[in-house]
N, C-alpha and C positions, 0 to 999 in steps of 0.2 A: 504494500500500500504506500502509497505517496500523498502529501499534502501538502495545500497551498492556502494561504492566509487575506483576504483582502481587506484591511482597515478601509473605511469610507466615513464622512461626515460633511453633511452639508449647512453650511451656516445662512439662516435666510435674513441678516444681515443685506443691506446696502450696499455694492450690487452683491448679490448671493454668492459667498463662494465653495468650492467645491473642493475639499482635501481630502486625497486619498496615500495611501501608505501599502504594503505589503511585505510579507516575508513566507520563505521557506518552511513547511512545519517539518519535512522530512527531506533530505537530497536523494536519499537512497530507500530503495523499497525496503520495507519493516513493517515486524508485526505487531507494534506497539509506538504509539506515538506522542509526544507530550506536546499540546501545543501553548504556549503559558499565556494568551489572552484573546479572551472572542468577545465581544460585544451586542448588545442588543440595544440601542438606544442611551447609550453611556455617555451622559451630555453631548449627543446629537450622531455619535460612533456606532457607527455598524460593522460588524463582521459577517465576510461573504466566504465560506466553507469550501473549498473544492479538495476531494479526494479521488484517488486514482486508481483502478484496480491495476497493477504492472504482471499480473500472472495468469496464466492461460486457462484457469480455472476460474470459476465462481469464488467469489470471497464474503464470509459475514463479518459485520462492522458494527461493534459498538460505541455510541460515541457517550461520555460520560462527562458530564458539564458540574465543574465542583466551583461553586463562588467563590466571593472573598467571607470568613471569618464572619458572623453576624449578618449578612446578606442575601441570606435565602438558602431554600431546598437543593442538596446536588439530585440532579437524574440524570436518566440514561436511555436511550433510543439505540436500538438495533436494527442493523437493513443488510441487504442482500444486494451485492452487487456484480454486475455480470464478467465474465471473463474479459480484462482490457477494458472495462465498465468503466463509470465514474459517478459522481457522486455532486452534484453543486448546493449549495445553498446560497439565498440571498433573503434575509430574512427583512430589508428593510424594505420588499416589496410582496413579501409573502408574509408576513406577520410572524412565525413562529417557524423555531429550527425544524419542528418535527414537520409539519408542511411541508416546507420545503424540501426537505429531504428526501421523505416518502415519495414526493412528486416527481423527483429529478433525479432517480439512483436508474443507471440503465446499465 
């Protein structure tokens, strides 16, 4: 599995501007991924999810979302993704990771 990170936030400020960021969550396929920040609306911050299946089989994926310290519930969503699959989320136009997910795992 491979992963890729998209920070987004749009500030609707005068004229509206548009910052975006990314990073790496894995270079190399692995079966265990740590990725240290995803967003949902974190003063205006979004994170856009993209996973990769790099193997010639089916793969399942748990993705496991733990806050910070006093900041809510961890959970976890599981999905199914096809051989050479992938995986996108973009939850600031889908409303929730699981949506997204569910929607977009091919």
């Amino acid at each position: 599995m491979a992963a890729v990170v998209l920070q987004e936030r749009i500030s609707f400020l005068t004229p509206p501007y548009y910052t975006m960021d990314a990073y790496v969550g894995a270079t190399t396929a692995r079966t265990d991924i740590h990725i240290p920040i995803v967003q949902k609306n974190n003063s205006g911050w979004f994170s856009d999810l993209f996973l990769h299946n790099l193997n010639p089989q089916s793969a399942s994926v748990t993705l496991t979302f733990t806050p910070a310290p006093g900041k809510g519930t961890p959970y976890a969503y599981a999905y199914a993704i096809a051989a050479a699959g992938n995986c996108a989320s973009t939850p600031v136009t889908c409303g929730s990771w699981a949506a997204c997910l569910s929607a977009r795992c091919r």
